[in-house]
C-alpha positions as CSV (number, residue, x, y, z in Angstrom):
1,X,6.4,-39.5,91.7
2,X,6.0,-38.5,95.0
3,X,9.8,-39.7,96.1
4,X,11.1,-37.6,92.8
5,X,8.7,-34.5,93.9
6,X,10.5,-34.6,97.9
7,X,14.1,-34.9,96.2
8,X,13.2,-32.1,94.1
9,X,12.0,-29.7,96.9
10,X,14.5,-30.9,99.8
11,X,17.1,-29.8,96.4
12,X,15.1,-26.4,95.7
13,X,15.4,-25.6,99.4
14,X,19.0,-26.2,99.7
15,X,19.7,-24.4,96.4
16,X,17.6,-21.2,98.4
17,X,19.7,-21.3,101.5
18,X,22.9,-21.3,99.5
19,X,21.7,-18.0,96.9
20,X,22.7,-15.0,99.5
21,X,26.6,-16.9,99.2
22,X,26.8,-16.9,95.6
23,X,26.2,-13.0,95.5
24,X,28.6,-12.1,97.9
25,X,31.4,-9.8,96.7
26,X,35.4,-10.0,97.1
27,X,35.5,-7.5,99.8
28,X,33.3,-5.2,102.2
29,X,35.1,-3.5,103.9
30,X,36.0,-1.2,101.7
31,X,39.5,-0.3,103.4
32,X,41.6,1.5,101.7
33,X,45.4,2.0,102.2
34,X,45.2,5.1,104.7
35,X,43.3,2.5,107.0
36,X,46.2,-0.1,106.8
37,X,48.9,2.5,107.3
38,X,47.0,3.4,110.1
39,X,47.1,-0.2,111.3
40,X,50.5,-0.8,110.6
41,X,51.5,2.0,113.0
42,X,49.5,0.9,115.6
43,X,51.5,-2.5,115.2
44,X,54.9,-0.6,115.3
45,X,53.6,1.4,118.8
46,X,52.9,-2.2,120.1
47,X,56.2,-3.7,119.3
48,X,57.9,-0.5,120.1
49,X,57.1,-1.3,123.5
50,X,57.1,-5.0,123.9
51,X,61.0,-5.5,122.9
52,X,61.9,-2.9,125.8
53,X,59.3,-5.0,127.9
54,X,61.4,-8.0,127.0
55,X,64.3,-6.9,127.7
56,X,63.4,-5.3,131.1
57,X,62.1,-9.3,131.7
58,X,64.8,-11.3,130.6
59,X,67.0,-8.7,132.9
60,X,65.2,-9.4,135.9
61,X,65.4,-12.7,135.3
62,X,69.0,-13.0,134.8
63,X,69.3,-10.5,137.9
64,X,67.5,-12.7,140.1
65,X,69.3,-15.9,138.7
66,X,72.8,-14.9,139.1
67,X,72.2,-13.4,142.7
68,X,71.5,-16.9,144.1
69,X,74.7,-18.2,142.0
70,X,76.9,-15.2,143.7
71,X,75.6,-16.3,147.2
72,X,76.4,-19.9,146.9
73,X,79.7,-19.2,145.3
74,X,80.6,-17.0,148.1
75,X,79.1,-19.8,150.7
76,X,81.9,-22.6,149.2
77,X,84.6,-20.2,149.5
């Protein structure tokens, strides 16, 4: 009796701790579609300026590359 009487409250206890999930809702939130167009810009601003970024980068990069490959052409010639 005493076993079936623990199992039964360790159960009860559980079952508590678990309640507050069960009546969760869907969403809160609450954002509407004003809020995700707002968010959607924000994400075209960002990208707007990390391709140019990029770019600039990959330039430098090729810049600096191609400089040392001019000077040791010009060095077997």
């Amino acid at each position: 009796m005493k076993t079936m009487l623990q199992t039964l409250l360790a159960v009860a206890v559980t079952t508590m701790g678990v309640a507050p999930a069960w009546a969760a809702s869907g969403r809160a939130d609450h954002s509407g579609f004003v809020v995700w167009v707002f968010l959607g810009f924000c994400a075209l601003i960002i990208v707007a300026q990390v391709v140019p970024a990029m770019l600039v980068f990959f330039g430098l990069v090729k810049g600096a590359t191609e400089k040392k490959e001019l000077a040791q052409q010009k060095t077997h010639h």
